[in-house]
N, C-alpha and C positions, 0 to 999 in steps of 0.2 A: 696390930694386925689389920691388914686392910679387906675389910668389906666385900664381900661378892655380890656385883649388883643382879638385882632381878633382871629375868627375862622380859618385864617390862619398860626398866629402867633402858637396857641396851637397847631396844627396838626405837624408845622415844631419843636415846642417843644419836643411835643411825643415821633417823630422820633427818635431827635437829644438824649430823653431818651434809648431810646430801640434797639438805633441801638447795642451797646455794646454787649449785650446778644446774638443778633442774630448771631454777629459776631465769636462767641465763641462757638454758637450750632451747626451751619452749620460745619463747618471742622469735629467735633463728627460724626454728620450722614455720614459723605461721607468715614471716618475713618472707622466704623462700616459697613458701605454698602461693602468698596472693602476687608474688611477681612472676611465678608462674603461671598463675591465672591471667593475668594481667597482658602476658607474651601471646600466651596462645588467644585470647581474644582478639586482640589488633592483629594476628598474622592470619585469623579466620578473615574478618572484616575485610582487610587488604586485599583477599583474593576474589571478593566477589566486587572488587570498582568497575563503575561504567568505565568505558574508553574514552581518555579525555583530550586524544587528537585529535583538531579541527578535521583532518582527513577520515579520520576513523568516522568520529561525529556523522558526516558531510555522506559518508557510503553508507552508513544505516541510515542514515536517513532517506538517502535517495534509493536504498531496497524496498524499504518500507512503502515509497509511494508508486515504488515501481510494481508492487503487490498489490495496492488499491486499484488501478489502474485496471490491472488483468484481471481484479476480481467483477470490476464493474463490465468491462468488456465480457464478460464471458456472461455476466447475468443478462445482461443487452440481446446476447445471442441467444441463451434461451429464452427470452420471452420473445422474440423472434418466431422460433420455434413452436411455441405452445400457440404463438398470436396464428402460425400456419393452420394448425388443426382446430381454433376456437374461430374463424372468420366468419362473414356471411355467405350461406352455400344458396345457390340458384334454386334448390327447394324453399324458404325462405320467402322467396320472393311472390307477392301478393295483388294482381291484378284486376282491376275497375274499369274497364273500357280504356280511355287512354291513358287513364292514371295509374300509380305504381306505390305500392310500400312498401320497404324492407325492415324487419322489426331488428332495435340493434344487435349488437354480438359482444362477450368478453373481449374478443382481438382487439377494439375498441381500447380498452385498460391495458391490456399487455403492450398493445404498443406506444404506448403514450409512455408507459415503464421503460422498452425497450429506448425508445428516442431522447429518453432524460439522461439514463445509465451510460448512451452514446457518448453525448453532450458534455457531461460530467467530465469522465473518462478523458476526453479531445482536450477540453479547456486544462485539465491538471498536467497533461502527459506534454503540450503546446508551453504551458508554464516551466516547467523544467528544459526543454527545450532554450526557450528564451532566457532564461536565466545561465543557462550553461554557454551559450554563446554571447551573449553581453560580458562573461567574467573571461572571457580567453580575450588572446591580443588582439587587436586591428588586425582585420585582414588587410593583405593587400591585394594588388590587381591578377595577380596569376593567383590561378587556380587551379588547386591539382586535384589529384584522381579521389582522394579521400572526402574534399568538399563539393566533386561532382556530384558524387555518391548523393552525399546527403541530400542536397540540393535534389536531386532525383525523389528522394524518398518525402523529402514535403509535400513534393509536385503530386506525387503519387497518393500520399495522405490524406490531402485536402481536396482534391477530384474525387478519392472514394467516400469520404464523409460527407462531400454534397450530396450525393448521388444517392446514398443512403438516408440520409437526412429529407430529401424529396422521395423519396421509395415511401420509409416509413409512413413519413408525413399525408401522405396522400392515401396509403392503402388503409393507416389509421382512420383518415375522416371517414374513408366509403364503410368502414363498418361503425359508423353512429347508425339511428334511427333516421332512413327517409321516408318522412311522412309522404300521405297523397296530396298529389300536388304540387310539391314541392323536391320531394327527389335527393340528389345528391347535385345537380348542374342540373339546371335549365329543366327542370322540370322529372328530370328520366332517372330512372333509379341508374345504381354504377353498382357490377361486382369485382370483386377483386382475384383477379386472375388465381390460377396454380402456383406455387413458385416464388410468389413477390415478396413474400416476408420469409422466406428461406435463401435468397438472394439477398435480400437486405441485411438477413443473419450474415452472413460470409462476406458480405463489403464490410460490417461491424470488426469483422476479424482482421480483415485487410488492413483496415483504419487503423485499429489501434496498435497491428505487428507493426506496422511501418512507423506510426510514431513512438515505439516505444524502440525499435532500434534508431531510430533519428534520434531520440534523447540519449540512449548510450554512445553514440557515436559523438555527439557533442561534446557529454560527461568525459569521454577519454580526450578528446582536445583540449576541454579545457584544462585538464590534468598537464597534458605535455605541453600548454602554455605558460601555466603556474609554474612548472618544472625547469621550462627555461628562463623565465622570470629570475627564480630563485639563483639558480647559476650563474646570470648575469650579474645580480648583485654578489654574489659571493668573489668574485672575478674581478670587481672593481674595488 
């Protein structure tokens, strides 16, 4: 007569069936689990790459400086602006018989700020410029309405940046300290007009809109240079 096993006995049976199976399923899940992990990390990764076309590259970069640019121009014009309301005023000015003193003024500093920020600004926005026309093709002798243009817009550029450049420049010195005696010129004190660093703010403006479309205007030639470049090669 055969035995009836305990309730213990079949339970350690069961096991001793089924452990096999389990043994063989678990490694599957945990295989399955870290190559899932594994996808979804590289397909997170992937979606955050920089842009790695030289053209792509080439236009964030050149928003990027075309942002410096306007932020420097704009600080230029306001200290322009504040250098209006901090100058030396005709009250100020302090009388010895023939001699003269004006005690200095902030506009002084604002505009030595304004006339760097100018400076700055011309030199990086004239760079771009120059680099985008050196990478396009030879010109040749005819010239059309596209490089009138720009040719216009340098002329106009580099007239408004003198003109500014000697505004600031000048209005800056006459608010230093002119001692007695010695003055601003030849002895005599100088004040500085109504107007002249608020004028110099808005040639600042002139300046840098004009070179800042003169470097896009470039930027897009040299584009449809490269562009025909590239088709000529593909054509041959």
């Amino acid at each position: 007569m055969k035995e009836r096993e305990t309730p213990l006995e079949e339970s350690f049976t069961k096991e001793e069936g089924t452990t096999p199976s389990k043994r063989t399923t678990i490694p599957n899940i945990s295989f399955l689990f870290s190559n899932l992990q594994a996808f979804s990390l590289s397909s997170l990764f992937s979606t955050f790459k920089p842009p790695t076309h030289p053209m792509e590259k080439r236009r964030c970069g050149f928003a990027v400086i075309l942002s410096i640019v306007i932020i420097l121009a704009l600080v230029s014009f306001t200290f322009c602006i504040a250098a209006e309301f901090k100058r030396s005023k005709k009250k100020d000015l302090k009388l010895d018989g023939k001699l003269c003193y004006l005690p200095g003024s902030r506009a002084f500093g604002l505009g030595m700020a304004a006339l760097i920020c100018l400076l700055v600004a011309q030199i990086i926005a004239n760079l771009i410029v120059c680099r985008n026309f050196c990478s396009g093709e030879k010109r040749t002798s005819n010239i059309d309405k596209e490089q009138t243009f720009l040719i216009a817009l340098a002329v106009v550029s580099w007239i408004s940046v003198g003109i500014a450049v000697i505004l600031i420049s000048a209005a800056t010195s006459m608010n230093r300290m002119q001692p007695y005696g010695r003055g601003w010129l030849d002895g005599e004190c100088y004040i500085v007009k109504d107007g002249v660093f608020i004028g110099s703010g808005i040639l600042v403006l002139v300046t840098v809109s004009s070179t800042l479309v003169l470097a896009v205007g470039t930027m897009r030639k040299s584009q449809v240079d490269q562009g025909r470049k590239v088709h000529a090669q593909v054509a041959e």
